[in-house]
C-alpha positions in Angstrom: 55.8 -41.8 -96.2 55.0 -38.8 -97.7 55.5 -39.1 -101.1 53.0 -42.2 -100.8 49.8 -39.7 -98.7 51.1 -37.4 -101.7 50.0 -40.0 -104.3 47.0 -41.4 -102.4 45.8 -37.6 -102.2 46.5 -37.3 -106.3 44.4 -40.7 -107.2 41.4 -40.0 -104.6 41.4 -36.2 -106.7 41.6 -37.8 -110.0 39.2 -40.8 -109.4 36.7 -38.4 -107.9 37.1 -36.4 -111.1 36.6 -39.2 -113.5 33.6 -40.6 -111.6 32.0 -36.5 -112.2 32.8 -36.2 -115.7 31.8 -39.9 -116.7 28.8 -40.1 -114.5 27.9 -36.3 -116.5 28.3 -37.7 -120.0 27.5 -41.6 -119.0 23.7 -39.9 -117.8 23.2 -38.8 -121.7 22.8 -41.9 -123.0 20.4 -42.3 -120.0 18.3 -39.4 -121.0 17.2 -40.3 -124.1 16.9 -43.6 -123.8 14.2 -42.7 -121.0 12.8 -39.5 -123.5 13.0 -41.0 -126.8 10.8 -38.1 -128.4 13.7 -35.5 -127.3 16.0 -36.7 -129.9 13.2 -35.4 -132.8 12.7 -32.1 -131.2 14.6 -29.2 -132.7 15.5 -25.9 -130.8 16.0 -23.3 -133.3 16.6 -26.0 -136.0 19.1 -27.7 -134.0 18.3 -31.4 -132.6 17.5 -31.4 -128.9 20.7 -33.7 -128.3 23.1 -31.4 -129.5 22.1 -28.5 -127.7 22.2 -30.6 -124.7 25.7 -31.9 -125.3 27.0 -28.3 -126.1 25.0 -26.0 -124.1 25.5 -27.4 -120.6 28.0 -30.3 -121.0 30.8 -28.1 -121.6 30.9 -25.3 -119.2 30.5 -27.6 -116.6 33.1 -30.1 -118.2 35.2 -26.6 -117.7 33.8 -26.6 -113.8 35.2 -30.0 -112.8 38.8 -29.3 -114.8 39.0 -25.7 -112.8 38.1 -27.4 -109.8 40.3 -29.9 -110.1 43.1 -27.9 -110.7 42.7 -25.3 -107.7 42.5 -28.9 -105.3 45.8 -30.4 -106.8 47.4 -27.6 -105.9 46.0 -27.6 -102.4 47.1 -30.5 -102.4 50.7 -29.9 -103.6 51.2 -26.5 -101.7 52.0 -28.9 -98.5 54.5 -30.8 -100.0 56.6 -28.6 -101.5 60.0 -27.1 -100.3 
């Protein structure tokens, strides 16, 4: 009984993980599909894209895994001994 609300706990955590990290890199696509004249802009000689993907995508990418972390071990803190 507990070892099953344990595991139910874990997959709700990690599929509400997943769905923040892919719905955050599935929107890039998106984006310039929608702006297709942001992929020739350059921001200090870099293309637009690749500032977007490093610049914001990976401190938040950081965000989600920190998160993450601290609530599976909220979640764990109860069923330990």
């Amino acid at each position: 009984m507990y070892l099953r609300r344990l595991v139910r706990a874990q997959l709700t955590l990690s599929l509400l993980a997943l769905a923040a990290f892919g719905g955050l890199v599935g929107s890039l696509p998106l984006l310039f599909l929608l702006l297709p004249g942001a992929q020739n802009v350059d921001v200090f000689g870099v293309p637009l894209p690749l500032v977007v993907l490093a610049v914001p995508l990976f401190p938040l990418i950081t965000m989600i895994g920190l998160l993450y972390q601290r609530r599976a071990d909220a979640i764990d803190d109860p069923f330990r001994d």
